[in-house]
C-alpha positions, 0 to 999 in steps of 0.5 A, spaced: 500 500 500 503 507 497 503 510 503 499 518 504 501 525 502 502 526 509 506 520 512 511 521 506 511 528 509 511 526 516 518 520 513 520 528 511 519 526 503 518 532 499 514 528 493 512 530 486 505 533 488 509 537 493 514 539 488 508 541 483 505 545 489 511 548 491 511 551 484 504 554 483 505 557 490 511 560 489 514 557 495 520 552 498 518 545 498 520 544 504 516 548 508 510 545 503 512 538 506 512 541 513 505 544 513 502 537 510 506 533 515 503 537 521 495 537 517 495 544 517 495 543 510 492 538 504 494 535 498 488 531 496 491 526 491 487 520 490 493 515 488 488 513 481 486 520 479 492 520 473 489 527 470 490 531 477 494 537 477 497 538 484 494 543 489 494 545 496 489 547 501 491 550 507 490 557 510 498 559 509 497 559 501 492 563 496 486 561 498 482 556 494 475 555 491 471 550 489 465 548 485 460 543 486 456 541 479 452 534 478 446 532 477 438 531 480 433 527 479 430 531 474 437 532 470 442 526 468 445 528 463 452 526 462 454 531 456 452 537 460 455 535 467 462 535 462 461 542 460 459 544 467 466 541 469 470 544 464 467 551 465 468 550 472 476 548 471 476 554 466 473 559 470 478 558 475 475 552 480 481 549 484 477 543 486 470 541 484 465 537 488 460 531 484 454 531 488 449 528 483 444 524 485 440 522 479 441 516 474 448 515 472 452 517 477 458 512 477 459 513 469 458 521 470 463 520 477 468 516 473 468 521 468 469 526 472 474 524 475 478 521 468 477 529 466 479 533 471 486 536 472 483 539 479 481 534 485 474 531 485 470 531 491 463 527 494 459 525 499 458 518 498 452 518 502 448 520 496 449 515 493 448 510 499 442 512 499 440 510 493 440 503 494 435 503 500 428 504 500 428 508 506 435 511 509 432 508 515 435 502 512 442 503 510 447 499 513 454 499 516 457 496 511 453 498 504 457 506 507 463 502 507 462 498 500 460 505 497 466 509 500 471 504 498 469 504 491 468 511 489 475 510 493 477 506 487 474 510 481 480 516 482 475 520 488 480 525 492 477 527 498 469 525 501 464 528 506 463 524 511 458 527 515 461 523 522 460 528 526 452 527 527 450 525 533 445 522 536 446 527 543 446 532 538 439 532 535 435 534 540 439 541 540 437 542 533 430 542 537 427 549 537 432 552 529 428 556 524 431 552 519 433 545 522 437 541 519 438 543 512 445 539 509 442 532 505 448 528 509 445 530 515 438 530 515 438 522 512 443 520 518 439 525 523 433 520 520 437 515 521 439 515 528 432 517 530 429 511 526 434 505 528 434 508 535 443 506 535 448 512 534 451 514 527 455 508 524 459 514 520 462 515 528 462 509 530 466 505 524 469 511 522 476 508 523 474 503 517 474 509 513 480 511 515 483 505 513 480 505 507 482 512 506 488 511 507 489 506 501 487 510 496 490 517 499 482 520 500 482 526 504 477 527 509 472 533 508 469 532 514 461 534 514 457 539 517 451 536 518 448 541 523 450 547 519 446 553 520 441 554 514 440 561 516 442 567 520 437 565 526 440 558 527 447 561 527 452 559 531 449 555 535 450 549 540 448 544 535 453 547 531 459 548 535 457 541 539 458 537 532 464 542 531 467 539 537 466 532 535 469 534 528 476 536 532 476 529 536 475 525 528 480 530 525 485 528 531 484 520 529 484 520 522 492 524 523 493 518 527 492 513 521 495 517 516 490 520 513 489 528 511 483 531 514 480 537 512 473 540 516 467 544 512 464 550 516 457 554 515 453 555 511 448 562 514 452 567 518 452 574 520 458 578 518 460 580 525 460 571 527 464 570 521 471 570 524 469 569 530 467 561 526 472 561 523 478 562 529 474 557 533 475 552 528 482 553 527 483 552 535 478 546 535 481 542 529 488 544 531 489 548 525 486 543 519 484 547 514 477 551 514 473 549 508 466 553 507 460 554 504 459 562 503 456 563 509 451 568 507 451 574 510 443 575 509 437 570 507 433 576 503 437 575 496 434 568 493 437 569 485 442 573 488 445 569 493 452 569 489 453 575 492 450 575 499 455 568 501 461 572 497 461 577 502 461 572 508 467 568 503 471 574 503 471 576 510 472 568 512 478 568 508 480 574 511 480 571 518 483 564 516 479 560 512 483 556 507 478 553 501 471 557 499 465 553 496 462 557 491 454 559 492 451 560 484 445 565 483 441 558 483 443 557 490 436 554 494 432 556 486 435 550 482 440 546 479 445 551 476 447 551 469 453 552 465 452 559 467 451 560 473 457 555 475 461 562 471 457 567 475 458 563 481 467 562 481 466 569 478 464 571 485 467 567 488 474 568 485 473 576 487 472 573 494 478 569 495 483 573 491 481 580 495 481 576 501 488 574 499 490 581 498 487 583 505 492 578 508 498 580 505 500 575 501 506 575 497 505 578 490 497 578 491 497 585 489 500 585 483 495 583 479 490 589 481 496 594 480 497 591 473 490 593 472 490 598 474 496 601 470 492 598 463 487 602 465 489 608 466 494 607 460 486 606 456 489 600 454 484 595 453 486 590 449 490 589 456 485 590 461 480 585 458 487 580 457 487 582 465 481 582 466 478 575 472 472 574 466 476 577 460 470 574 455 466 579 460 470 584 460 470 585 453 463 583 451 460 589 456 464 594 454 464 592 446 456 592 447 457 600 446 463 601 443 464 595 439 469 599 433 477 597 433 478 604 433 474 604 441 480 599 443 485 605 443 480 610 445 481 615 451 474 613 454 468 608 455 461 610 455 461 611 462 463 618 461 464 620 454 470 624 451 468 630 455 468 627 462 473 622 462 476 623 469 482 619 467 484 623 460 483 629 464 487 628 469 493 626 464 492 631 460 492 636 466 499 632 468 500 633 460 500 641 460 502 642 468 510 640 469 508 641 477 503 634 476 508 628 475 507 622 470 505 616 473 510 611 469 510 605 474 510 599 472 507 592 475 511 585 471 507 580 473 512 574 470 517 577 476 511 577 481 511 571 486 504 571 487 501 564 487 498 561 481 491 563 483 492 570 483 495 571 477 491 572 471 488 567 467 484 564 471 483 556 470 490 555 469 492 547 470 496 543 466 491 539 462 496 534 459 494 528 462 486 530 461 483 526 454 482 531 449 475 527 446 469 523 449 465 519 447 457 519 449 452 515 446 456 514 440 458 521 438 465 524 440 465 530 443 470 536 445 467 539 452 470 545 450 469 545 443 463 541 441 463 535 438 470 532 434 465 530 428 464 536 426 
C-alpha cells in the first residue's frame, strides 16, 4: 500500500505533488512538506486520479475555491455535467465537488474524475442512499462498500458527515431552519429511526483505513450547519464542531489528511469569530466553507450575499471557499451560473488574499490598474478575472477597433473622462508628475491563483475527446465530428 501525502511528509519526503505545489505557490518545498506533515495543510491526491494537477489547501497559501456541479433527479445528463466541469476548471475552480444524485452517477463520477486536472470531491452518502428504500435502512457496511469504491474510481477527498450525533439532535430542537445539509438530515433520520448512534462515528476508523489506501482526504461534514442567520452559531453547531476536532485528531493518527467544512448562514460580525474557533478546535486543519451568507433576503442573488461572508472568512483564516451560484436554494445551476458563481467567488478569495498580505497578491490589481489608466484595453480585458466579460460589456457600446485605443468608455464620454483629464492636466502642468510605474507580473511571486488567467492547470494528462452515446465530443469545443 503507497503510503499518504502526509506520512511521506511526516518520513520528511518532499514528493512530486509537493514539488508541483511548491511551484504554483511560489514557495520552498520544504516548508510545503512541513505544513502537510503537521495537517495544517492538504494535498488531496487520490493515488488513481492520473489527470490531477497538484494543489494545496491550507490557510498559509492563496486561498482556494471550489465548485460543486452534478446532477438531480430531474437532470442526468452526462454531456452537460462535462461542460459544467470544464467551465468550472476554466473559470478558475481549484477543486470541484460531484454531488449528483440522479441516474448515472458512477459513469458521470468516473468521468469526472478521468477529466479533471483539479481534485474531485463527494459525499458518498448520496449515493448510499440510493440503494435503500428508506435511509432508515442503510447499513454499516453498504457506507463502507460505497466509500471504498468511489475510493477506487480516482475520488480525492469525501464528506463524511461523522460528526452527527445522536446527543446532538435534540439541540437542533427549537432552529428556524433545522437541519438543512442532505448528509445530515438522512443520518439525523437515521439515528432517530434505528434508535443506535451514527455508524459514520462509530466505524469511522474503517474509513480511515480505507482512506488511507487510496490517499482520500477527509472533508469532514457539517451536518448541523446553520441554514440561516437565526440558527447561527449555535450549540448544535459548535457541539458537532467539537466532535469534528476529536475525528480530525484520529484520522492524523492513521495517516490520513483531514480537512473540516464550516457554515453555511452567518452574520458578518460571527464570521471570524467561526472561523478562529475552528482553527483552535481542529488544531489548525484547514477551514473549508460554504459562503456563509451574510443575509437570507437575496434568493437569485445569493452569489453575492455568501461572497461577502467568503471574503471576510478568508480574511480571518479560512483556507478553501465553496462557491454559492445565483441558483443557490432556486435550482440546479447551469453552465452559467457555475461562471457567475467562481466569478464571485474568485473576487472573494483573491481580495481576501490581498487583505492578508500575501506575497505578490497585489500585483495583479496594480497591473490593472496601470492598463487602465494607460486606456489600454486590449490589456485590461487580457487582465481582466472574466476577460470574455470584460470585453463583451464594454464592446456592447463601443464595439469599433478604433474604441480599443480610445481615451474613454461610455461611462463618461470624451468630455468627462476623469482619467484623460487628469493626464492631460499632468500633460500641460510640469508641477503634476507622470505616473510611469510599472507592475511585471512574470517577476511577481504571487501564487498561481492570483495571477491572471484564471483556470490555469496543466491539462496534459486530461483526454482531449469523449465519447457519449456514440458521438465524440470536445467539452470545450463541441463535438470532434464536426
Amino acid at each position: 500500500m503507497a503510503p499518504t501525502q502526509i506520512q511521506r511528509a511526516r518520513d520528511g519526503e518532499v514528493t512530486a505533488a509537493m514539488e508541483r505545489v511548491a511551484e504554483r505557490e511560489h514557495r520552498d518545498p520544504e516548508f510545503i512538506r512541513e505544513q502537510v506533515a503537521s495537517g495544517q495543510a492538504v494535498i488531496p491526491n487520490n493515488h488513481a486520479h492520473d489527470a490531477l494537477d497538484p494543489m494545496i489547501i491550507g490557510r498559509e497559501f492563496a486561498t482556494k475555491v471550489n465548485a460543486n456541479i452534478g446532477n438531480s433527479e430531474e437532470t442526468s445528463d452526462l454531456q452537460g455535467e462535462l461542460e459544467k466541469l470544464h467551465a468550472a476548471v476554466h473559470y478558475g475552480a481549484d477543486t470541484v465537488m460531484d454531488l449528483s444524485t440522479g441516474a448515472n452517477l458512477d459513469e458521470i463520477r468516473e468521468t469526472n474524475v478521468d477529466h479533471s486536472p483539479v481534485p474531485v470531491g463527494t459525499v458518498p452518502i448520496y449515493e448510499a442512499i440510493k440503494h435503500v428504500d428508506d435511509p432508515a435502512d442503510l447499513t454499516h457496511d453498504l457506507l463502507l462498500d460505497v466509500i471504498e469504491k468511489q475510493a477506487q474510481q480516482g475520488v480525492d477527498y469525501m464528506t463524511v458527515h461523522a460528526g452527527v450525533l445522536m446527543e446532538h439532535l435534540p439541540l437542533t430542537d427549537g432552529r428556524k431552519t433545522g437541519i438543512v445539509s442532505r448528509g445530515g438530515s438522512i443520518l439525523a433520520q437515521w439515528i432517530e429511526e434505528n434508535g443506535a448512534q451514527n455508524p459514520l462515528y462509530t466505524h469511522f476508523e474503517d474509513i480511515c483505513g480505507i482512506f488511507a489506501e487510496h490517499d482520500v482526504t477527509f472533508s469532514l461534514g457539517d451536518g448541523l450547519r446553520p441554514g440561516s442567520l437565526a440558527d447561527a452559531s449555535d450549540e448544535a453547531q459548535f457541539a458537532e464542531l467539537d466532535t469534528l476536532g476529536e475525528l480530525t485528531r484520529t484520522a492524523w493518527d492513521h495517516g490520513v489528511q483531514v480537512m473540516v467544512e464550516g457554515p453555511g448562514h452567518v452574520p458578518m460580525d460571527q464570521v471570524a469569530n467561526n472561523v478562529e474557533r475552528q482553527q483552535a478546535v481542529c488544531d489548525g486543519a484547514p477551514f473549508y466553507v460554504l459562503g456563509p451568507l451574510v443575509t437570507d433576503v437575496a434568493p437569485g442573488y445569493d452569489h453575492i450575499t455568501s461572497a461577502i461572508g467568503a471574503a471576510e472568512a478568508g480574511r480571518a483564516g479560512a483556507a478553501m471557499l465553496c462557491y454559492v451560484t445565483p441558483k443557490e436554494h432556486l435550482g440546479l445551476p447551469g453552465r452559467e451560473d457555475v461562471r457567475d458563481g467562481l466569478a464571485a467567488y474568485r473576487i472573494a478569495a483573491h481580495a481576501a488574499d490581498v487583505a492578508a498580505g500575501l506575497p505578490g497578491a497585489r500585483d495583479w490589481d496594480d497591473a490593472l490598474s496601470e492598463a487602465r489608466y494607460e486606456f489600454d484595453w486590449r490589456r485590461q480585458f487580457d487582465l481582466a478575472l472574466d476577460p470574455e466579460r470584460a470585453q463583451a460589456y464594454h464592446d456592447q457600446t463601443l464595439p469599433g477597433d478604433n474604441y480599443k485605443e480610445a481615451r474613454f468608455c461610455s461611462m463618461c464620454g470624451v468630455e468627462f473622462c476623469s482619467m484623460r483629464i487628469d493626464q492631460d492636466a499632468r500633460d500641460a502642468d510640469g508641477k503634476m508628475s507622470a505616473i510611469d510605474d510599472e507592475t511585471d507580473l512574470d517577476a511577481s511571486p504571487a501564487a498561481e491563483t492570483n495571477l491572471p488567467p484564471v483556470g490555469t492547470h496543466d491539462t496534459s494528462s486530461v483526454p482531449d475527446e469523449i465519447e457519449i452515446d456514440g458521438v465524440t465530443f470536445t467539452p470545450e469545443g463541441g463535438h470532434a465530428d464536426d
